[in-house]
N, C-alpha and C positions, 0 to 999 in steps of 0.2 A: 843374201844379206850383205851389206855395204859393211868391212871390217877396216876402212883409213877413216873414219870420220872421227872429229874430236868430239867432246860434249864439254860443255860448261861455262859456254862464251866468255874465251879467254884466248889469247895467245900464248901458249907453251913455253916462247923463248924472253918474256918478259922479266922483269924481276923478281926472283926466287927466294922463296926462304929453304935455308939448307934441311935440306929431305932428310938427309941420315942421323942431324941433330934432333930433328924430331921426333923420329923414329928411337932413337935412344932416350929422352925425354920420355916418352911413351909406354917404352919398356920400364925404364927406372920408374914412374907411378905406379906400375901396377906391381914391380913386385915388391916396393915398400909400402903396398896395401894389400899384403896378404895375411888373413886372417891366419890363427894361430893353428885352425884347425884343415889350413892349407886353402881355401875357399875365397872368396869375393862378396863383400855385398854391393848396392849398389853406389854406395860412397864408402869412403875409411872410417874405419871404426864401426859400421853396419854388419848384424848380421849375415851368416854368409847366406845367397841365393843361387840357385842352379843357375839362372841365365848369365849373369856378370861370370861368373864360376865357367861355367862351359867356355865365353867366348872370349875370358881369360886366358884360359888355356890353352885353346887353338891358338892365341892369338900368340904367345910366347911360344910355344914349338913352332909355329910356323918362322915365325920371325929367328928362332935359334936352329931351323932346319931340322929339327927331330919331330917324333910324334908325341902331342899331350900329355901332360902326367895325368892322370886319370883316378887313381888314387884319390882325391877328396871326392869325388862322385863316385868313386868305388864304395865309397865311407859313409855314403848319405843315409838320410834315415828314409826305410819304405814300406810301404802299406797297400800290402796285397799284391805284390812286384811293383808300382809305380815308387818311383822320385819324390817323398813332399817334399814340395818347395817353405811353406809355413803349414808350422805345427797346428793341427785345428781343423785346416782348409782343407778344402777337396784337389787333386795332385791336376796341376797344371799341363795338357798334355802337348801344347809347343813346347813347352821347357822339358816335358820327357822325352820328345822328339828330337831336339838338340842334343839333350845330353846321349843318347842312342846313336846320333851323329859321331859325335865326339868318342863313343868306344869303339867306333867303326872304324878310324884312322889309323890302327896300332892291328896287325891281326891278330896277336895274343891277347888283346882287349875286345876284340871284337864279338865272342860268343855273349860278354855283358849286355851287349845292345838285345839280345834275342827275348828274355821277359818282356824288355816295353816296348818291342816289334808286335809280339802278341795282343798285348793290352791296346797298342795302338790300333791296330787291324779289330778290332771286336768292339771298340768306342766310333761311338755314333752322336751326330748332333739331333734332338729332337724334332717331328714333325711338326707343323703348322698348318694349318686352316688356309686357303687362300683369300688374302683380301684385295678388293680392287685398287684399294690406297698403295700398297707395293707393288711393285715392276719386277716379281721375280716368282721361282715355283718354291714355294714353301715346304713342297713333298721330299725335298732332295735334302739328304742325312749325311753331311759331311761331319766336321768335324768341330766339336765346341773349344770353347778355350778350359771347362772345366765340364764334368758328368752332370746331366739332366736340367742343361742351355741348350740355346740356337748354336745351328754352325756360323763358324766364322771365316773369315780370308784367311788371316795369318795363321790360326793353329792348322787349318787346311793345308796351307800351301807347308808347314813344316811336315807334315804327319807325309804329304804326296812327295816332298822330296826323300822322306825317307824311305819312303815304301818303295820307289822307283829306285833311291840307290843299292838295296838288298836284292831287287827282284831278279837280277840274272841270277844271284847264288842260291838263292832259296824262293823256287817259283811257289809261289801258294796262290791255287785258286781264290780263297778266300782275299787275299793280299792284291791281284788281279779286279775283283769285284769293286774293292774298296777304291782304288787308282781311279777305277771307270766312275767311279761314284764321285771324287775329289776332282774329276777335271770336268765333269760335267754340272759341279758345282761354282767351279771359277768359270766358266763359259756362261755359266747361266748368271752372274754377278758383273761383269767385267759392265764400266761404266760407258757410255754413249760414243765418246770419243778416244775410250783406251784406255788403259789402265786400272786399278781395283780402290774402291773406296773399303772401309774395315768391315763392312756387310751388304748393306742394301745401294742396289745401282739407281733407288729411286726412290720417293715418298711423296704420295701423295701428288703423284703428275709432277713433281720437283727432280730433273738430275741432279745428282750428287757429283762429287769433282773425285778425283782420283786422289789416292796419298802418296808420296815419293818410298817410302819407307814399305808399305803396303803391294804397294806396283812391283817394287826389285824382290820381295820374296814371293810372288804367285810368278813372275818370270823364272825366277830361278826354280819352280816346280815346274814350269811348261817349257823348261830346256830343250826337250825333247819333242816339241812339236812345231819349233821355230820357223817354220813355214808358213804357220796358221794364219789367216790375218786377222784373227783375233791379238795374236801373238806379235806378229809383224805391228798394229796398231799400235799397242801399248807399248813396246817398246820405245816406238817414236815418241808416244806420250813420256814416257820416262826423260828422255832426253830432252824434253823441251822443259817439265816441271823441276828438273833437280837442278836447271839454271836459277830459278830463283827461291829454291829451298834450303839456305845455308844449313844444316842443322848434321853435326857429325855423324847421326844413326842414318839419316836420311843419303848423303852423300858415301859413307864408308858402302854400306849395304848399295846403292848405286854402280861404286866401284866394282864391286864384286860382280854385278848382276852384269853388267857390260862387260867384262874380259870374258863370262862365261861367253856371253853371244860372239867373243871375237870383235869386241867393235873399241877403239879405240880411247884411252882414257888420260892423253897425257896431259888437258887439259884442266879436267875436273880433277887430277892427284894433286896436280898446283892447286887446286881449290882445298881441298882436305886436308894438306900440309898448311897452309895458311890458319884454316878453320884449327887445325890441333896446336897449331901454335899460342891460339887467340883462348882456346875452350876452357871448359873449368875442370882444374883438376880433380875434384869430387866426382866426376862423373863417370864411373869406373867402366862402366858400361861401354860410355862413346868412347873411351881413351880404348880399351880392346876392342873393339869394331874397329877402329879407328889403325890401328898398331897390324891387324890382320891383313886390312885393306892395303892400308902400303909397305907391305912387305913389297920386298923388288920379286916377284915372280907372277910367272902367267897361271900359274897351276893350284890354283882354289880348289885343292882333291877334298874337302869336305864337303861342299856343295855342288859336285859335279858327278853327275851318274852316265 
């Protein structure tokens, strides 16, 4: 795999806006947007949410060189070992995926992540009927984004990152089963020319496009098989879509997914720092994506197994 290439069709050494002011900007919104009860919603003043919350967190220890404070998700309210995210709803299991990430970075916080390791390993996406109208096997039981839906790309590829980064410490057959089950459902989704759309590679004799945001987290579960040319494909496909997908969740998540593979980003961080300079500060979400992404280091230990 080619690791000097840039992505972002841009020249590196053009006009710059200053990276470590943004980065400090970055820092200063989020944490004069932190709720009372130490949490994030997805703007100020919003209720707090696990997702904003987790990659809040990362995103400030990364960037201050410690590990997460973990504390408000230590604090969260739970039902039946799962994370709710909203009171009422059924628990969101990317977002218990993430936050089981996030106790994973500290080892004295680490045995938290092991209830929604469990629950994650035992949740299943329901079955389907095959119809000729989709292009894909409806029998294959990945992972939903909530209990008793379809599987989906994204809570998959979080549920397989996690599972992959616990499995040298704690081998469990059943946790093995599951892996085989989550990558033979992104194989069997991945769209015509590379990359993942949010479910289906098809409808109705229609290819689907790929999503920049979608493609960098089912790469960042198939780290480990970057040989693949399934793998090899969609990467390419990545690098060509996040040239013209301005959008800070899309290029942060981007960033991230390309330093794993080793492949070069100093074109597209000039694009992110531009983008963080321009974005809206209510958007707590992309400001920590955004804040995690350009830290100055090559070592994303959250999403790397």
């Amino acid at each position: 795999m080619a690791t000097n290439q840039t992505v972002g069709g841009r020249d590196p050494l053009t006009t710059r806006v200053d990276g470590s002011r943004v980065r400090s900007d970055l820092q200063s919104a989020l944490l004069g947007a932190r709720n009372r009860d130490g949490g994030w919603g997805y703007a100020p003043g919003r209720h707090s949410r696990i997702e904003p919350t987790c990659w809040a967190e990362l995103a400030l220890g990364h960037s201050q060189g410690r590990p997460p404070d973990v504390d408000p998700i230590r604090a969260w309210k739970r039902q039946d070992d799962w994370l709710v995210d909203v009171p009422g709803a059924p628990p969101n299991m990317a977002f218990n995926a993430l936050a089981a990430l996030t106790f994973l970075q500290e080892r004295s916080t680490a045995p938290l992540a092991q209830p929604l390791i469990s629950r994650l390993i035992q949740a299943k996406g329901l079955r389907y009927w095959q119809s000729p109208a989709l292009g894909q096997d409806n029998s294959i039981q990945a992972w939903p984004w909530v209990d008793g839906t379809a599987s989906w790309v994204e809570p998959t590829a979080w549920c397989l990152l996690l599972l992959k980064k616990v499995r040298s410490q704690s081998p469990r057959p059943e946790a093995a089963e599951r892996i085989r089950v989550g990558e033979q459902f992104l194989f069997d989704r991945v769209c015509r020319d590379g990359g993942w759309n949010y479910g289906n590679p098809e409808v109705y004799g229609q290819k689907l496009w790929p999503y920049v945001p979608t493609t960098a987290l089912a790469l960042l579960a198939m780290q480990d098989h970057r040989g693949h040319p399934v793998v090899i494909q969609s990467l390419r496909q990545l690098q060509n879509d996040v040239a013209s997908e301005r959008s800070v969740v899309a290029v942060a998540l981007t960033v991230v997914c390309l330093r794993t593979y080793g492949v070069a980003t100093a074109a597209l961080e000039q694009t992110a720092i531009e983008l963080s300079a321009e974005a809206d500060p209510g958007n707590l979400l992309g400001t920590a994506m955004m804040l995690y992404a350009l830290t100055d280091t090559r070592d994303h230990a959250a999403f790397r197994f």
